[in-house]
C-alpha positions in Angstrom: -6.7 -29.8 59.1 -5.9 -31.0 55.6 -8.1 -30.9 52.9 -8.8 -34.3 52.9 -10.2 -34.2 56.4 -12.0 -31.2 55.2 -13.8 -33.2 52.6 -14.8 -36.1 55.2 -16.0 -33.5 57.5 -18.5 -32.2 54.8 -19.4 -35.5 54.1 -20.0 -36.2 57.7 -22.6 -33.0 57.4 -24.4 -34.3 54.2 -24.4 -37.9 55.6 -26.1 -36.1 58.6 -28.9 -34.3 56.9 -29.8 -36.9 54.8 -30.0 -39.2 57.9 -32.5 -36.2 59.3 -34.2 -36.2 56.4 -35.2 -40.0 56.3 -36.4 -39.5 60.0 -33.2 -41.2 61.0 -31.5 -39.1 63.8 -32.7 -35.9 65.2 -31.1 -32.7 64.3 -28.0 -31.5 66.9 -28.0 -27.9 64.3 -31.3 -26.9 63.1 -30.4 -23.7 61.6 -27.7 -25.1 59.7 -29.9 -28.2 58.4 -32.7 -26.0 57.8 -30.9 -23.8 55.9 -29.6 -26.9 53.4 -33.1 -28.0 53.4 -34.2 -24.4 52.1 -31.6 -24.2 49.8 -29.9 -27.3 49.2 -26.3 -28.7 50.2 -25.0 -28.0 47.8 -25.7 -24.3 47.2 -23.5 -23.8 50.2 -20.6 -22.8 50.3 -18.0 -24.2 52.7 -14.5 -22.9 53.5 -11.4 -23.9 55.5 -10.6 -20.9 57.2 -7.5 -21.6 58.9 -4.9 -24.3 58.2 -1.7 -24.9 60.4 -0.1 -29.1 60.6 2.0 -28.2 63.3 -0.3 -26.8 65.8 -1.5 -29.6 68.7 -5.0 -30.5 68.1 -5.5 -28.5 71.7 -4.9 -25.7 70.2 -6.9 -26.1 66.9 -10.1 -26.7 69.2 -9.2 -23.5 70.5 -9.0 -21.6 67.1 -12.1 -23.0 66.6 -14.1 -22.1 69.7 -13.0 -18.6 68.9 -14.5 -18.8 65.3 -17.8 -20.2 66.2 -18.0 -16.9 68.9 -16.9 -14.4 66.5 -19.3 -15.8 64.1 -22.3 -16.1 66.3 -21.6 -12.5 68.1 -22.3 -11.3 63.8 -25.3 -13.6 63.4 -23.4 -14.9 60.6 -23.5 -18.8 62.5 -25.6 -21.8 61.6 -24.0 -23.4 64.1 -26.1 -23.3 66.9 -28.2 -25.4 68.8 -31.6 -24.7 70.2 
């Protein structure tokens, strides 16, 4: 992913919660906006933890799936969905 994509991803996310917070669209990841509407989007902090161009987008999803687990086995995830 480059860091542009990055940055429309997050944007994606703030577009999102400020949608849910107009009573627009419900919310798919209530931890996660519950936690930016405790503490504010901003006052999170988001990182790209792996980057690789030539990898097939197959195998990024994969990556991926593997983060989410590792993170949610730790409790350390927002992203889940109730």
């Amino acid at each position: 992913m480059t860091n542009m994509k990055f940055q429309v991803r997050l944007m994606e996310h703030k577009t999102r919660f400020n949608r849910i917070q107009k009573g627009k669209e419900e919310s798919t990841l209530p931890h996660l906006h519950a936690s930016f509407e405790k503490f504010g989007f901003n006052n999170h902090k988001f990182d790209l933890l792996f980057e690789d161009e030539t990898i097939s987008r197959n195998a990024l999803k994969k990556i991926e799936t593997i983060f989410i687990k590792t993170y949610k086995e730790t409790n350390l995830s927002l992203n889940k969905r109730l």
